[in-house]
C-alpha positions in Angstrom: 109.6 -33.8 -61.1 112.0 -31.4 -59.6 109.6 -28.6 -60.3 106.9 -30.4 -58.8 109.4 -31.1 -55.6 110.2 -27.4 -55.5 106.2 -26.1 -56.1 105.4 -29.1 -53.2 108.6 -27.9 -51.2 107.3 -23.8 -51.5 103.7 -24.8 -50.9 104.9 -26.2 -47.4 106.9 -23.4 -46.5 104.5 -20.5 -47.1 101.8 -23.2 -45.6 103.9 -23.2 -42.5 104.8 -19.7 -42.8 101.2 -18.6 -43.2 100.0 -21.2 -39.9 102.9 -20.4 -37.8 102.2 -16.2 -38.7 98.4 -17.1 -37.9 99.6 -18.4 -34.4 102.9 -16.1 -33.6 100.8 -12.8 -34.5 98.0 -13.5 -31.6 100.7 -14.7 -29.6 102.7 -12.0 -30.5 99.8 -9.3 -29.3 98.9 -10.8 -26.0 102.4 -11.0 -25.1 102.4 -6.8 -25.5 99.2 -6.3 -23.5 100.9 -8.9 -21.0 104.0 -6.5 -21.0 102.3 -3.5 -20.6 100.0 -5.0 -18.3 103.4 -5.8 -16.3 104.5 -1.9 -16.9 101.3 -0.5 -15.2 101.8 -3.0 -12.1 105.6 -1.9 -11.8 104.3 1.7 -12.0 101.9 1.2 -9.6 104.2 -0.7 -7.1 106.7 2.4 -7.6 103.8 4.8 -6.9 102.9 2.6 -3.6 107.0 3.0 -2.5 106.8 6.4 -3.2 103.7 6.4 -0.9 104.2 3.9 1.8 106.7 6.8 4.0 103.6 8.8 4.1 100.9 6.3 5.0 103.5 5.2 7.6 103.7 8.8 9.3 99.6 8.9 9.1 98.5 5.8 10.7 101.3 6.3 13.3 98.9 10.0 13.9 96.1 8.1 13.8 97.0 5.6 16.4 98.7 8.4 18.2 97.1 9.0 21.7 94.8 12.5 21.8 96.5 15.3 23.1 95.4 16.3 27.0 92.6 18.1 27.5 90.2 16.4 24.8 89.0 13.3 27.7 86.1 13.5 29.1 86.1 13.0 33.4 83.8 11.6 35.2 80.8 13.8 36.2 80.3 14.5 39.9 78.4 17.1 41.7 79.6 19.5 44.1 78.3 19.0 47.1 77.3 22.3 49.2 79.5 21.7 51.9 82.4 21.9 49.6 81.4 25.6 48.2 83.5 27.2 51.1 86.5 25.2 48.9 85.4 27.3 45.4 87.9 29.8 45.5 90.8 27.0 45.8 88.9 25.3 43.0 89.8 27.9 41.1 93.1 29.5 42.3 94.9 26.2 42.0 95.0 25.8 38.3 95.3 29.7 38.1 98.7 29.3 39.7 99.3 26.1 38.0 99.0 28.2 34.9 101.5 30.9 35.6 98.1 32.9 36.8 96.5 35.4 39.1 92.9 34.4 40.2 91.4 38.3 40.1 88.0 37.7 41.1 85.7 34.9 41.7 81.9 35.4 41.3 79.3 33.1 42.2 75.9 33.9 41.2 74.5 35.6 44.2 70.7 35.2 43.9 71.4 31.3 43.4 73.3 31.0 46.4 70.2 33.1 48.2 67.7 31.1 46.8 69.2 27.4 48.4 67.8 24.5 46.6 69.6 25.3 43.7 71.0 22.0 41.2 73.4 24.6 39.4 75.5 27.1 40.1 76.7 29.7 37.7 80.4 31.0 38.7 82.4 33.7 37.2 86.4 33.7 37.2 88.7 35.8 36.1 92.4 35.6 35.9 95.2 37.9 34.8 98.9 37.2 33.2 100.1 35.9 30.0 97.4 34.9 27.5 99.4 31.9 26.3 98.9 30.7 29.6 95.6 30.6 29.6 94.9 27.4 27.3 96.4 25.0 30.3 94.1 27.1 33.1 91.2 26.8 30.8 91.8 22.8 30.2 92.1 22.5 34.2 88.8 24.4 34.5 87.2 22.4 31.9 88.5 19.1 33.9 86.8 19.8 37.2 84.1 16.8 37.5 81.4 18.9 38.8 81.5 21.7 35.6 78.3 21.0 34.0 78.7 23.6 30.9 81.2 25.9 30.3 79.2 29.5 29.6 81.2 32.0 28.4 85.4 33.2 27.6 86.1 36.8 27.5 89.3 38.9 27.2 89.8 41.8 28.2 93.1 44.4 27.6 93.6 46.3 31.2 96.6 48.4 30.2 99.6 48.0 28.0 100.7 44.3 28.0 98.4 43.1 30.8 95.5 40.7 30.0 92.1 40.0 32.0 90.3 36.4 31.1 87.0 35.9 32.3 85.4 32.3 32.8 81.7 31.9 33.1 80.8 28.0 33.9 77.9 26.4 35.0 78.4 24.0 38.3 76.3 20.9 39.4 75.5 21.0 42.9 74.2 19.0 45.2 72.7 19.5 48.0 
């Protein structure tokens, strides 16, 4: 009988070896993919701190407020009484600008013709070409500048600059 006792008592344990190996070894393998489902969260948590200085610094450039010069005015004509006024127009963001106004140009044959909607004007300024981004930002500002034509510069002599404006104005009249 104690042979039989120690057969029965064997027979149980590898029995509840074999079951609780049948259950411990699943268990065993879906606590790995658990853990190294945890290691790829942790790695992509330290990835989104790594991260999170730099999306910070965009969206505060994205909210930032645009630079001057990129609005759009309000659109207004010129009215013909005010054309005496063009030079000023134009000499007041020349000087603004650290700038000479040069020459101012009207087109002529418009201005002979009367009737006209538009009115194509020529300026051109001299001093420091790094001052000519703020004059040109004024120009493009003026509410009755209905499309800006043409930019030319021009080297006059050693360290002396010529920038030429050719815009279209709206007119009424």
């Amino acid at each position: 009988m104690n042979r039989l006792v120690t057969r029965i008592m064997l027979a149980l344990g590898l029995a509840m070896v074999v079951i609780v190996g049948a259950f411990l070894l699943p268990l065993t393998l879906r606590l790995r993919g658990v853990e190294n489902e945890i290691k790829g969260y942790q790695s992509h948590l330290l990835e989104q701190e790594m991260v999170k200085p730099l999306k910070g610094e965009l969206d505060r450039m994205i909210l930032q407020q645009a630079p001057n010069g990129l609005e759009a005015p309000a659109r207004a004509p010129l009215r013909s009484a005010e054309l005496p006024r063009l030079p000023e127009l134009f000499q007041t963001p020349a000087r603004a600008a650290g700038l000479e106004l040069v020459q101012l140009s009207p087109d002529v044959q418009t201005l002979v013709s009367g009737g006209y909607r538009h009115l194509t004007v020529s300026a051109t300024v001299a001093g420091d070409c790094n001052r000519f981004h703020p004059y040109l930002v004024s120009v493009c500002r003026l509410p009755f500048l209905a499309e800006l034509r043409q930019i030319a510069i021009r080297r006059t002599g050693p360290g002396k600059v010529e920038m030429m404006v050719t815009v279209m104005l709206s007119v009424q009249s």
